[in-house]
C-alpha positions in Angstrom: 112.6 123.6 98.2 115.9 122.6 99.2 117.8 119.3 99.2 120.3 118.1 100.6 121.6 114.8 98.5 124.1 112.9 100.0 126.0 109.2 99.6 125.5 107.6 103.1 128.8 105.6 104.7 128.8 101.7 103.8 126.7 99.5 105.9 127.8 97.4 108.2 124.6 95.5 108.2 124.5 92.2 106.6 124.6 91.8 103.1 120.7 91.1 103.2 120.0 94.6 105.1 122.1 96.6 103.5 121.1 99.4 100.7 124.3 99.0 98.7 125.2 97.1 95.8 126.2 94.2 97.7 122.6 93.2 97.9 122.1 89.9 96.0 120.4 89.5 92.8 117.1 89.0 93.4 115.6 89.0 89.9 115.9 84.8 89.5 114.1 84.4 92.3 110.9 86.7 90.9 110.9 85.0 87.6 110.8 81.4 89.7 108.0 83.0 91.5 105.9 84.1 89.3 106.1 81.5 87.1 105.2 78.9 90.0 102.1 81.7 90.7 100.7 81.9 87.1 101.1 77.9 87.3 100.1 77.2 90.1 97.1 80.1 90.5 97.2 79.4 94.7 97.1 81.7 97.2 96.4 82.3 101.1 94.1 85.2 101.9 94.5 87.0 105.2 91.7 90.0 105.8 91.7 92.4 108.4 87.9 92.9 109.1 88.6 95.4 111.8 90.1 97.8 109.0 88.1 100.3 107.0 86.5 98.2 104.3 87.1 94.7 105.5 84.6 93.1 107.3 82.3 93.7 104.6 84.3 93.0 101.3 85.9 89.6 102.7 83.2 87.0 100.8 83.3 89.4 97.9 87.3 89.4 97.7 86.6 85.3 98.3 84.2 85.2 95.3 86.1 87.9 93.2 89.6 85.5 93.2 87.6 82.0 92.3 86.5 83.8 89.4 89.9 84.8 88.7 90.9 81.7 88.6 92.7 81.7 91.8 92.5 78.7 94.6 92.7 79.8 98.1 94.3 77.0 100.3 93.7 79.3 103.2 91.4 82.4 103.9 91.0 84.2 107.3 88.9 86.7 108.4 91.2 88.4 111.5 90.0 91.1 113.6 92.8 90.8 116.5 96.2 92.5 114.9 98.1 89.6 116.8 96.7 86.8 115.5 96.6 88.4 112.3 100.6 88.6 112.6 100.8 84.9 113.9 98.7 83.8 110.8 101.1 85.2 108.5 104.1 84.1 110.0 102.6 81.0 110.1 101.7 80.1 106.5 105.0 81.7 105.7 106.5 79.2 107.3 104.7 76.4 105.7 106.3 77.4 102.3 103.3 79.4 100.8 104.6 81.2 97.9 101.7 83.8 97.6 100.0 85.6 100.8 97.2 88.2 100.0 96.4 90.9 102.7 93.5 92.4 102.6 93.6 95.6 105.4 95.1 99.0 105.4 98.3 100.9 105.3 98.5 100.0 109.3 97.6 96.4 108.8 100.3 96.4 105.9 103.4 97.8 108.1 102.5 95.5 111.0 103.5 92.4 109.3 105.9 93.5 106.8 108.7 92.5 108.7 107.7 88.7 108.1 107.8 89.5 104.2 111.3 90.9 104.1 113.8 88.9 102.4 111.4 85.7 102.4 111.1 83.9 99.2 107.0 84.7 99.4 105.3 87.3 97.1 102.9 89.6 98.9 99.3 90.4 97.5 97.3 94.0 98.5 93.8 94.4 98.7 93.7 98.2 100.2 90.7 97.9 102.4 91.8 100.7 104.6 91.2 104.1 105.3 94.1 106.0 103.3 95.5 102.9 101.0 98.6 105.3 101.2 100.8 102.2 100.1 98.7 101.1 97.2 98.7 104.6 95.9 102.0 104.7 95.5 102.4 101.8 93.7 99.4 102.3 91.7 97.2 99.5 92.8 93.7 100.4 92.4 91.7 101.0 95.3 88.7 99.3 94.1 87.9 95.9 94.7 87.7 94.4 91.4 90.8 96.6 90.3 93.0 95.3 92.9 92.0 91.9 92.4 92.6 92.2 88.7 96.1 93.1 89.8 96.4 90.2 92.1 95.3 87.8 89.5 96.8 89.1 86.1 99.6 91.1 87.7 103.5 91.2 87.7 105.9 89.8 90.4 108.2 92.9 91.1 111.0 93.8 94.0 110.7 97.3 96.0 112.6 98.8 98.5 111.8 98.9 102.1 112.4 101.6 104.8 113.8 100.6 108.2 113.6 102.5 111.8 116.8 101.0 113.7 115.6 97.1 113.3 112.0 97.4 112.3 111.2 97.6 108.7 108.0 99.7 107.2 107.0 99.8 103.7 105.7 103.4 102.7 105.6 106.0 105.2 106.9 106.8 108.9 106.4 110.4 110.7 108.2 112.8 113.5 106.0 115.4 115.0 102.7 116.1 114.7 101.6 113.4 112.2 103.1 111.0 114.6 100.9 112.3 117.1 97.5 112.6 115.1 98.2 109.2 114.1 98.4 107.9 117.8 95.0 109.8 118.8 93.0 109.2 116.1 90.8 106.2 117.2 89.9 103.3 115.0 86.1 103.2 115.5 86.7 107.8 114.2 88.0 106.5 111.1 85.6 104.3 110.5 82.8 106.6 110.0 84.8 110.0 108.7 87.2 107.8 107.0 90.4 110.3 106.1 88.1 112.9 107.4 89.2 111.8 110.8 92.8 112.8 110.8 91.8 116.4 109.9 89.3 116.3 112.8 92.3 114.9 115.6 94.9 117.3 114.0 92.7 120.6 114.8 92.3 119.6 118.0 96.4 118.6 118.6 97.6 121.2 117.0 96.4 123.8 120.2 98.7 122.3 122.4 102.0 121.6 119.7 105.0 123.4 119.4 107.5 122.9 117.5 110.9 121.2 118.1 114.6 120.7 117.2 115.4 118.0 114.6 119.3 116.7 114.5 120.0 114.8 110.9 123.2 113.2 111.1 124.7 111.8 107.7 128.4 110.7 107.5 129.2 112.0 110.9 128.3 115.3 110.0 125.4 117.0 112.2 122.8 119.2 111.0 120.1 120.7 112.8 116.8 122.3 111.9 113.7 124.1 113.9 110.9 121.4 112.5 107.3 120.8 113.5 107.3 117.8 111.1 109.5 115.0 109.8 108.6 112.6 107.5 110.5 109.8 106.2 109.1 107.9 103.2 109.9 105.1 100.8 106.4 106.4 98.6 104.5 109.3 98.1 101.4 109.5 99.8 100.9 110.2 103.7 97.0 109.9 105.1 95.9 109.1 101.3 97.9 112.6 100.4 100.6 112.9 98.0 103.3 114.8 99.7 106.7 113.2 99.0 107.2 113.6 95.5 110.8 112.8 95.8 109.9 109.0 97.0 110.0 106.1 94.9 110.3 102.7 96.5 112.6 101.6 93.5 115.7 103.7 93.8 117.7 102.7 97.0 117.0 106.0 98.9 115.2 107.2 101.4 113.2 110.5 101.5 113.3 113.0 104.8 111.3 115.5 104.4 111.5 118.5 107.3 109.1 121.2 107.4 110.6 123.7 109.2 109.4 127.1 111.0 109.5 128.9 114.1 105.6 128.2 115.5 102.6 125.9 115.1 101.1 128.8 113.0 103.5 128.3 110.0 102.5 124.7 110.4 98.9 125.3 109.7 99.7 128.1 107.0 102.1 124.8 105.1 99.5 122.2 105.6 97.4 124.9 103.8 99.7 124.6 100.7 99.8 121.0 101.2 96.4 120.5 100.5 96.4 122.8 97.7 99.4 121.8 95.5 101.7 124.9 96.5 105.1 124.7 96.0 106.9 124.8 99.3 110.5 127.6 99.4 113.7 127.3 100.6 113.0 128.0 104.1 109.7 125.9 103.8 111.1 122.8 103.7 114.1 120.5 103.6 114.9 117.6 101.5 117.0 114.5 102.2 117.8 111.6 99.8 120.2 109.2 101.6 120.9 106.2 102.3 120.9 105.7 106.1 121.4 108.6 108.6 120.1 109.3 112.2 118.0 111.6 113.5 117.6 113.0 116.9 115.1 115.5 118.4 114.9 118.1 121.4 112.8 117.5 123.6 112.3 113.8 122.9 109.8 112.9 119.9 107.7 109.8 119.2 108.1 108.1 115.8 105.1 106.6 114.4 104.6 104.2 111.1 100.7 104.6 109.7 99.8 105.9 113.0 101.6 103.0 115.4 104.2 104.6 117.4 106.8 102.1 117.5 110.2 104.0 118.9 111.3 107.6 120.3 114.2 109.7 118.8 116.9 109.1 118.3 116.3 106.5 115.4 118.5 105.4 113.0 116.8 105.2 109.4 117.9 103.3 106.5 117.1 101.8 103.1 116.2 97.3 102.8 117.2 97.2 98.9 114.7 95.3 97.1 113.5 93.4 100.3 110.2 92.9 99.0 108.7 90.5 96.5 105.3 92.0 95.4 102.9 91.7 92.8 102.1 94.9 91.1 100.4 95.9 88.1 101.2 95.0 84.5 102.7 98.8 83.9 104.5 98.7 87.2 108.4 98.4 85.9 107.7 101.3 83.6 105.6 103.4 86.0 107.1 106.9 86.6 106.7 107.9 90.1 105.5 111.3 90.4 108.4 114.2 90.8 108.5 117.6 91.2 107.8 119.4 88.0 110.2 122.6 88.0 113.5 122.5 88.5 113.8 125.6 90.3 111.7 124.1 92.9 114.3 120.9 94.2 118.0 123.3 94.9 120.5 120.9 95.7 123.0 121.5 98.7 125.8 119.0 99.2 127.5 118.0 102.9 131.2 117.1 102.3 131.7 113.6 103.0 
């Protein structure tokens, strides 16, 4: 595999925005938090019955937090994704200093934008189909796991990702993930579960080819032949690991370009996805940045956990500790998973 590691320019963003060391302190503000949180022990719970696990979980994750000792002063089963955005808006507003969101990675990234930078901490109950974002940060996928988390956990800052103004928190795709992710229907994953992607993707992946990809980083423009982009804060894609390189503590952002001339290299590398095989050199290209920009020819959509929600070009950048979250006990001390040989990340520097 090879890497290109770069220092991106200074921001102009505002200091809030920015993934530079001009982001304030946030630490005080945790500790406040989760002291008034342990005190306190109130919450508001906001479920997504439309997602994977939802509709049928929601008394359970009710009865599951009374005996944890936790007092709901709200609770709302939402099946429409825009009401489900206006609820948490909402009881942001009102001051609530602990929202838990029960749903999946989709129902996650649609209203993480309300979380960023508000002094709120944000609770996950994975009830999706792929829980990529809870795998990451190693939140258990089972009920009574996650709850545990929610109720005896620790009140920690991560990074978030950003496509021009819209933040995401774990994963966003270029390519042929982006368009699985727009085909597969919700009512497909319901029944085959992860099972569904694979389904959507053989059927796509007749008609793809692949397509140029433009990485710009310091005003210096490189290009690859790519069939897939992805650009993640953590780890795991569709419930996969595949971006070992991400860790949504480190003020960076992870591209990672497979590249190759035709659709048939892209099934032989999904191949050594699936099985744990070291990409080469020519495989695959690794970026740890920053910010940078990338363009495409022809014209490519850019989905986050299956929502398209821009075309190239995009601009792509790192929120530094934009969200308050409560995590597992081991969280701060958790090592994120990395390559294992060194031979396998090569470095390659851009001057600038």
């Amino acid at each position: 595999m090879s890497s290109l590691c770069h220092t991106a320019s200074k921001s102009t963003q505002t200091q809030h925005r920015c993934g530079t060391s001009s982001t304030p302190d946030r630490r005080p503000e945790v500790a406040a938090l989760e002291q008034e949180i342990k005190q306190g022990r109130r919450a508001v719970l906001v479920v997504n019955t439309r997602s994977r696990h939802g509709a049928r979980t929601y008394s359970e994750a009710k009865r599951l937090l009374a005996e944890g000792g936790i007092t709901l002063d709200a609770a709302y089963p939402v099946r429409n994704a825009e009401r489900l955005q206006a609820i948490v808006r909402e009881e942001i507003a009102k001051g609530r200093k602990f929202i838990i969101l029960g749903g999946g990675d989709g129902t996650i990234s649609s209203v993480v934008d309300h979380f960023a930078y508000a002094s709120v901490v944000f609770g996950v109950l994975p009830l999706g189909t792929a829980n990529s974002f809870a795998r990451t940060l190693g939140i258990p996928l089972d009920l009574a796991g996650a709850i545990d988390v929610l109720v005896n956990g620790k009140v920690a800052n991560i990074d978030l990702a950003k496509i021009n103004e819209d933040y995401f928190a774990n994963g966003s795709s270029i390519g042929m993930p982006a368009i699985v992710g727009r085909a597969t229907p919700h009512s497909l994953k319901k029944w085959l579960g992860r099972g569904a992607y694979g389904l959507v993707a053989a059927y796509k992946f007749i008609r793809f080819v692949p397509f140029r990809c433009i990485v710009t980083v310091n005003g210096q423009q490189t290009s690859f032949q790519a069939f897939d982009v992805l650009i993640a804060s953590g780890g795991y894609q569709g419930g996969v690991l595949v971006a070992r390189e991400a860790d949504p503590r480190d003020g960076k952002i992870v591209i990672r370009i497979l590249k190759g001339p035709s659709k048939w290299a892209l099934a032989k590398k999904w191949a050594r996805i699936a099985l744990g095989v070291p990409f080469g050199p020519s495989d695959l290209e690794v970026i740890r940045v920053l910010e940078l920009t990338i363009d495409t020819v022809p014209q490519q959509y850019v989905a986050v956990d299956g929502e398209v929600i821009a075309q190239t070009p995009i601009r792509v950048s790192v929120a530094r500790e934009a969200l308050h979250l409560m995590t597992p006990e081991g969280f701060a001390e958790m090592k994120i998973l990395r390559q294992g040989k060194s031979n396998e990340l090569q470095e390659r520097r851009l001057p600038g």
